[in-house]
C-alpha positions in Angstrom: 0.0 0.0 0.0 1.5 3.4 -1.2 0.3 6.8 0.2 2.7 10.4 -0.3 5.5 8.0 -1.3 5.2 6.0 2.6 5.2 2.5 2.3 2.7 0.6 4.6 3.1 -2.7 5.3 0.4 -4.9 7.0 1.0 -8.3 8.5 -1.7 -10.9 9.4 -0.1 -12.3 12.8 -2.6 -14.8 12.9 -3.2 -15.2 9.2 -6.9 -14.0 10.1 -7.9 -10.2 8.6 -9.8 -10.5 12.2 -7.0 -11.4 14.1 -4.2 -9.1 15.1 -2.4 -7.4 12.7 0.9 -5.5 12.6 1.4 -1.9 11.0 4.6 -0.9 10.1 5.4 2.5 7.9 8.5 2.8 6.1 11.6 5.4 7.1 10.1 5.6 10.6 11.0 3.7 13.9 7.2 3.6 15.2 4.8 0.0 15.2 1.1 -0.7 15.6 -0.3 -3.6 16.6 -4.5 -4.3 16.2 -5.5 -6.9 18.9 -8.8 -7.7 19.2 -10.1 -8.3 22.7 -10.6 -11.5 22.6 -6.6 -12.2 21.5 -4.8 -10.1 24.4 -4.9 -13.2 26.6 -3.0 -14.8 23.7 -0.2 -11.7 22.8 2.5 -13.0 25.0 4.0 -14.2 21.5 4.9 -10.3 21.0 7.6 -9.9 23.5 7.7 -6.0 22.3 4.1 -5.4 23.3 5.8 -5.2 26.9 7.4 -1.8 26.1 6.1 1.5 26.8 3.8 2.9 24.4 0.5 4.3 23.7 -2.9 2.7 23.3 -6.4 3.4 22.0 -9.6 1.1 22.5 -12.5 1.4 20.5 -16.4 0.0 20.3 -20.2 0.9 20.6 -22.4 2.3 22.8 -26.0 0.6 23.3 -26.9 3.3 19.9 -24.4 2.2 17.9 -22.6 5.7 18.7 -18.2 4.8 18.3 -16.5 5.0 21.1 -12.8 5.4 21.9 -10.5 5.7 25.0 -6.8 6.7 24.5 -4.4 5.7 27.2 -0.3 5.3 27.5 1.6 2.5 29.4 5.1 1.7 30.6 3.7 -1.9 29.4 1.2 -2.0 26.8 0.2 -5.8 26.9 0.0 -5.6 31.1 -2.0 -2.6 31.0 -4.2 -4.5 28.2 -4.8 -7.1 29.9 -5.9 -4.8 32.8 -8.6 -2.9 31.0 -10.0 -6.3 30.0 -11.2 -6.8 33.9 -11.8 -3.0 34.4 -13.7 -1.5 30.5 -16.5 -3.3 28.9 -16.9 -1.3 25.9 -14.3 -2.4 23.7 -13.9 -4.8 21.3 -10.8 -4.3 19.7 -7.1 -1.9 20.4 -4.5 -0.2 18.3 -1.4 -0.1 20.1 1.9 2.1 19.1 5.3 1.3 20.5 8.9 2.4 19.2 11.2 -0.5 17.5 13.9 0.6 19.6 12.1 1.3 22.7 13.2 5.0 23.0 9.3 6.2 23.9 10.1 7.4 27.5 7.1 8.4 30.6 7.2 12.0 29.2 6.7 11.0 25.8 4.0 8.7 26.1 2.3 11.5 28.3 2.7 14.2 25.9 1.3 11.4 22.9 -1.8 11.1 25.3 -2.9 14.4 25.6 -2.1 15.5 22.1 -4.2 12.4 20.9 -7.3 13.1 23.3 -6.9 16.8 21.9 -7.0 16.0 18.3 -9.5 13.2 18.7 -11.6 16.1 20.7 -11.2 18.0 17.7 -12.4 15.7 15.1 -15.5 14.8 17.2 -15.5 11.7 15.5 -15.7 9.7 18.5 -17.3 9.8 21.7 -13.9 9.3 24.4 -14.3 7.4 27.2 -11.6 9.3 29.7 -13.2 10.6 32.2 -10.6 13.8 32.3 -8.1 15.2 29.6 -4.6 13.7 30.0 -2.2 15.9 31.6 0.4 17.1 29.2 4.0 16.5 30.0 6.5 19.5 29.4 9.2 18.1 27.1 12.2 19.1 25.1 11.5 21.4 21.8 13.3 18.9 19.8 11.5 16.1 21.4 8.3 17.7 21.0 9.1 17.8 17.1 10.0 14.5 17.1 7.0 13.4 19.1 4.6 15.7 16.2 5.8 13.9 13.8 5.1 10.4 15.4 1.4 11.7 15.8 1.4 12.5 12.3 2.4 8.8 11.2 0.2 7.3 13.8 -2.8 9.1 12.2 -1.9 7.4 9.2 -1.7 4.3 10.7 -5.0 4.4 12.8 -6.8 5.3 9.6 -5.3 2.4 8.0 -6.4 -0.2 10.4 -9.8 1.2 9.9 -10.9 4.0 12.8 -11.2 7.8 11.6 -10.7 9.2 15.1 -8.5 11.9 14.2 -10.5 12.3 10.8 -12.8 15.8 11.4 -15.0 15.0 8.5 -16.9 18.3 8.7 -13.1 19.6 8.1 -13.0 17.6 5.0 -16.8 18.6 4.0 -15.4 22.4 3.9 -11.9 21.6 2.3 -13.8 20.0 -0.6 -14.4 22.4 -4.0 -18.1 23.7 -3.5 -19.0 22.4 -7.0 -20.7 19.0 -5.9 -22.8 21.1 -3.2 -26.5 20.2 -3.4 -29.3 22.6 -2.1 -33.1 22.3 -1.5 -35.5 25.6 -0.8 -39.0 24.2 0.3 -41.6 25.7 2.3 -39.1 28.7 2.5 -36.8 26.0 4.4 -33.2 25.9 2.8 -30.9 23.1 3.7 -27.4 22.3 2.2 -25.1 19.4 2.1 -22.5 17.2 0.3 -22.1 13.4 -1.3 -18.4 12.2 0.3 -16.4 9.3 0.3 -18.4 8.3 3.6 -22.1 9.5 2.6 -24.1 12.6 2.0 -23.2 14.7 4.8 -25.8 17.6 5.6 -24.4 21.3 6.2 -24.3 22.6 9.8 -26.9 25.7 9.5 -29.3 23.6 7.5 -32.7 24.0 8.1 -35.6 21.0 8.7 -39.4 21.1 8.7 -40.7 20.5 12.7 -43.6 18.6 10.7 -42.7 14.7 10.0 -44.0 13.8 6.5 -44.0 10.4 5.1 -41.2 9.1 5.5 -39.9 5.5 6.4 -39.9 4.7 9.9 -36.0 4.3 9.6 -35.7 7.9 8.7 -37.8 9.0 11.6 -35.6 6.8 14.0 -32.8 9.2 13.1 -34.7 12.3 13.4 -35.8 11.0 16.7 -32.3 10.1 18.0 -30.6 13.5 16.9 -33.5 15.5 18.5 -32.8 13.1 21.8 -29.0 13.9 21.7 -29.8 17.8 21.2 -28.7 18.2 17.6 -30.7 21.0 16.1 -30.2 21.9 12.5 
């Protein structure tokens, strides 16, 4: 797989596309590892998933909303296998750890709260820390090199399939305005997009208060947004 000249190589641990699978992205030093939750118990075969590193898990609510929790670790698989006793949410983790082991406490905790931040930003995901990570102070030069390990971890958590740090409305208003489609009824204007992900409806948009007919899957949604407290 080739993306802005970076070669990503993806290897089936298990030779399962369900199992865990390792991420590796070439010219850097970082790994990730996807480990579903039901094949922690069974990592001890990765001797490097006891280094220090950062971690994010990710599932469902009861509505089918995503959910995510980002967390660091002096030792990924031990802390793993304690969120399997102590988080019923998630299904699956994406791990990130450094080849050589150089990740140190203050890195990890400057990863963590840059991650929550940019995941907070997105608001692609609904996070599951109770407070923001504290932010460790750390060297100029190790914050650059840090950025630019958040920067390939991106990448990498997109590849293994989660658009956390995705902001899709950011996407939505990067896009050319050509393909934008609008509807005026009832003196009601509402705006909105096709994407790579679906038809994305523009933030001012206005809807009719009156429900029409309409399939009852349609008014589900309506019914759930109003519930949450989205208002167009």
């Amino acid at each position: 797989m080739q993306k802005r000249g970076r070669k990503i190589t993806l290897f089936l641990i298990d030779g399962d596309p369900n199992g865990r699978i390792m991420c590796e992205l070439s010219n850097w030093s970082g790994k990730a590892y996807k480990i579903p939750r039901n094949y922690v118990r069974l990592s001890d075969d990765r001797e490097d998933l006891n280094n220090t590193g950062i971690y994010m898990l990710f599932g469902k609510n009861d509505n089918g909303d995503n959910l995510a929790y980002i967390g660091e670790a002096e030792n990924i698989k031990q802390r793993l296998l304690q969120h399997l006793a102590s988080k019923e949410f998630w299904n699956e983790s994406i791990v990130f750890i450094s080849k050589d082991n150089n990740l140190n406490k203050a890195h990890i905790k400057y990863l963590e709260s840059r991650l929550y931040d940019l995941a907070k930003e997105a608001d692609r995901y609904l996070l599951e820390n109770s407070s923001k990570p504290t932010k460790s102070k750390i060297s100029e030069p190790d914050q650059a090199e840090m950025e630019e390990f958040i920067d390939n971890l991106k990448l990498l958590v997109n590849t293994l399939g989660h658009k956390i740090y995705e902001s899709l409305l950011g996407k939505v208003e990067n896009d050319s305005v050509d393909e934008v489609f609008q509807i005026n009824q009832k003196g009601l204007i509402a705006k909105g997009k096709p994407t790579n992900e679906g038809f994305v409806v523009f933030k001012g948009s206005e809807i009719s208060l009156q429900i029409g007919a309409v399939n009852s899957s349609v008014i589900s949604m309506r019914e759930k947004f109003v519930s949450e407290g989205i208002r167009w």
